[in-house]
C-alpha positions in Angstrom: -182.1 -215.5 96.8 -182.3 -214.2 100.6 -185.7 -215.7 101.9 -186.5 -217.6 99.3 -187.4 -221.2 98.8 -187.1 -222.4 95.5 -188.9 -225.7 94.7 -187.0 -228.5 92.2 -188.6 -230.7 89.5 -189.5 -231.2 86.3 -192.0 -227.8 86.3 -189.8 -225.0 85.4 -192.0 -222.8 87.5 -193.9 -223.5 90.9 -196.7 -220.4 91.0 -198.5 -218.6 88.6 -200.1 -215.6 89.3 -203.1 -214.4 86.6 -204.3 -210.8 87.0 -206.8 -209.2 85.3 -209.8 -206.5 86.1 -212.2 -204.6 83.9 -213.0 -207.4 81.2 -210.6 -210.6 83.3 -214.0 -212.7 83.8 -214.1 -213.8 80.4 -210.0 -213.5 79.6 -208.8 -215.1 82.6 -211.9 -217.9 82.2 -210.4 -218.5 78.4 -206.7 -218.6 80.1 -207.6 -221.2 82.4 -210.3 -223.6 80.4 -207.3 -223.9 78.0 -204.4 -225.2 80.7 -204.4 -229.0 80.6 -205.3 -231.2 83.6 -202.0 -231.9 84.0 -200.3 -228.7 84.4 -198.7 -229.0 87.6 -197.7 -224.8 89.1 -200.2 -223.7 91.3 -202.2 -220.6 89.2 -203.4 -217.6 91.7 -206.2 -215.6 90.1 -206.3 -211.9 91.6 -209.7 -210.6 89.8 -210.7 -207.3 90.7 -214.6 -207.9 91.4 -217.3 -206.8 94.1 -217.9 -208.7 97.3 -221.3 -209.8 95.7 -219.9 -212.2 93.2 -217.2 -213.0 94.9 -217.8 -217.2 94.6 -219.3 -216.2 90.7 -215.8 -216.4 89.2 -214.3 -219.7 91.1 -218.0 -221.0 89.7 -217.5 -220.4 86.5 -213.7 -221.0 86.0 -214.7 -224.5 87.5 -217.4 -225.5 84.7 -214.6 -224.7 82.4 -211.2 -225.8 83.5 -209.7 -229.1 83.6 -207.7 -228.0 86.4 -209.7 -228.1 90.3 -210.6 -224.5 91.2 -211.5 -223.3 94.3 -212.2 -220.1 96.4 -208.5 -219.6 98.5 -208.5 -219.9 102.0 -206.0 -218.1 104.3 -203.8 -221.1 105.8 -203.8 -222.9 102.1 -200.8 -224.4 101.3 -199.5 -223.2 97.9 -197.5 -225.4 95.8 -199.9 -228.1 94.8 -201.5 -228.0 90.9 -205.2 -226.1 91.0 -206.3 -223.0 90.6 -207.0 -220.5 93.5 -208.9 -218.1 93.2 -208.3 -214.7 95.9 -211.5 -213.3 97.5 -212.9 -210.4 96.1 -210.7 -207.4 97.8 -207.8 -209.2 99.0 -204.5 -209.8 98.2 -202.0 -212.0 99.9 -198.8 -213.3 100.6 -196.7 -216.9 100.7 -195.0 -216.9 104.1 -191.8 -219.3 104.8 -194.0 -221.9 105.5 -195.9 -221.8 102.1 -199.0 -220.7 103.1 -201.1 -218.3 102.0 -202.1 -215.4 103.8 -205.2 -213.7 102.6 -205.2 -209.7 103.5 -208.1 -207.5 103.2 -207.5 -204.6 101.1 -209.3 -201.7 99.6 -206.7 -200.5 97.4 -206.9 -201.3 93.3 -203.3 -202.9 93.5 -204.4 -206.0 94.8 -202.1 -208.4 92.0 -198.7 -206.2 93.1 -198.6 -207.2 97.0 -199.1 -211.4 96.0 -196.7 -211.1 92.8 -194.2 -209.8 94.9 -194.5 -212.0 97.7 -194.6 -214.9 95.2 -191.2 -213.6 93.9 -189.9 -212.8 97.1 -190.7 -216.9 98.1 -190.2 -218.7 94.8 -187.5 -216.5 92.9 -187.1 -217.3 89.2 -189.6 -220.2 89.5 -192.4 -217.4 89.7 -194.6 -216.4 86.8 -196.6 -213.7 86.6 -199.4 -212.8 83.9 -201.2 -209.3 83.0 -204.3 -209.3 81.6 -207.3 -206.9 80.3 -207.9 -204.6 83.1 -207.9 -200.6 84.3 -205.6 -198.5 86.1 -201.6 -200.2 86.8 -202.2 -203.1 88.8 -199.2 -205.7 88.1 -196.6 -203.3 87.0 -194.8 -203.2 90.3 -195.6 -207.3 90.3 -193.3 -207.0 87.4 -191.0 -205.6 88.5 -190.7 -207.4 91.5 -190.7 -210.8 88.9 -187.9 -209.3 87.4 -185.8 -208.8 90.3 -186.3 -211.9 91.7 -185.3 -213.5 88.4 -189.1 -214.6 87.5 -191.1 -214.3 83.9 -193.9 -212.2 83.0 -196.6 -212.6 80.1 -198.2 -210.0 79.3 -201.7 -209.7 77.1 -201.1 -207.6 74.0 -203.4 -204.4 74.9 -204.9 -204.7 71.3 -206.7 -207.7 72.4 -208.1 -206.6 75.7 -211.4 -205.1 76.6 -209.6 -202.6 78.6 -205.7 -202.3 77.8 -204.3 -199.5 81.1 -203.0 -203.0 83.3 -201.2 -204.6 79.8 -200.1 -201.6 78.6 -198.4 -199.9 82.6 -196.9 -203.5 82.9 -194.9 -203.4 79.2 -194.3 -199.7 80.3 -192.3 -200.9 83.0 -189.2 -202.6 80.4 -189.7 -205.6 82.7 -192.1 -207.7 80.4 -190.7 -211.1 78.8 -193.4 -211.6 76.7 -196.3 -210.3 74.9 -199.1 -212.1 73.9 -202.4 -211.8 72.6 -204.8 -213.7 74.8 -205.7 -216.3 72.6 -202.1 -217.9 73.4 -201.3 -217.1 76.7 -202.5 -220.4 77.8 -200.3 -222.1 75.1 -197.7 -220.2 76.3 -198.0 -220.7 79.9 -197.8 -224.8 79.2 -194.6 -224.0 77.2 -192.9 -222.5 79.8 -193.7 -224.6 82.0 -194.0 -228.2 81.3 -191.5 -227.9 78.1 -188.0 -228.6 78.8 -185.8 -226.3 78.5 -188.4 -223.4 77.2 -188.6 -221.0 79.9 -184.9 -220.1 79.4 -185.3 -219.6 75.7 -187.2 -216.7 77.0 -185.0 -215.1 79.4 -185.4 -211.3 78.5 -182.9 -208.9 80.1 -184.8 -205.7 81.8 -184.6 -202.8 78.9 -181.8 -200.9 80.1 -183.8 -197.6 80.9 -186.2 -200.0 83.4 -185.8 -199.3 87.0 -185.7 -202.6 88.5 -184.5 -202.1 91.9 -186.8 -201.9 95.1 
């Protein structure tokens, strides 16, 4: 893909990015207790949240989860196992060099700008995940997965406290799986650390989806 740099090894995918809003504390905190110490992609948690909690949710995912968790910094390099989690009101982008830039924004599409720059730099070795949450943030991250040849997960909206961000992703056709949330974990270490998974779940776009850019 033009631009991109596309990692090798035995992970079938290099990034995850988790977003979530309205109820995401508690979905993305059960998401990420549940990945194993080992699980070696980078996860990106965009949580829509206010400025004064913004170290709260890196706090609390890091009583829970195996994996290290820690507040992102712009100038991170992305690529090593952890979970980062993006200041409250920022979004970011992966430049050329791998590092993450963090960029201030007061917009509610804070998971589209980062899932897009994570497909634009990691192609089909990006994932991206949709949980509980208002409005349509991640649907155009979708997208942009899709295009790029990366995987979505998407929480079933029955099993989120708010189901707008589940439900404008699946309305998109670009979705590869729908889960409820009590599996997305399982799921993501599937995908990822099982041989030969991720392309067992290779969906085509729905042919009415608008994919392009």
């Amino acid at each position: 893909m033009s631009g991109g740099v596309h990692s090798s090894g035995s992970r079938a995918f290099d990034v995850v990015v988790i977003a979530a809003s309205y109820g995401g504390p508690a979905a993305v905190g059960e998401v990420c207790a549940a990945l194993p110490a080992d699980f070696p992609a980078t996860v990106l948690v965009v949580q829509h949240r206010p400025p004064t909690i913004d170290t709260f949710l890196a706090t609390a995912l890091g009583r829970r989860a195996a994996l290290p968790v820690t507040l992102a910094r712009g100038g991170q390099r992305v690529g090593d196992s952890g979970i980062l989690v993006v200041p409250a009101r920022h979004s970011g982008t992966i430049g050329v060099d791998g590092l993450l830039d963090l960029v201030p924004s007061a917009s509610h599409r804070l998971a589209d700008p980062l899932m897009a720059s994570v497909a634009q730099r990691h192609g089909p070795r990006a994932l991206g995940v949709v949980l509980t949450g208002r409005l349509d943030d991640g649907a155009a991250g979708v997208r942009a997965l899709k295009r790029a040849g990366g995987r979505s997960v998407v929480q079933e909206p029955a099993t989120a406290v708010a189901g707008d961000m589940p439900s404008a992703a699946l309305a998109t056709g670009c979705v590869d799986l729908v889960m409820p949330l009590d599996r997305i974990a399982a799921t993501l270490v599937a995908l990822t650390m099982a041989p030969g998974a991720a392309d067992l779940f290779r969906v085509p776009p729905s042919p009415w989806a608008t994919v392009a850019a």
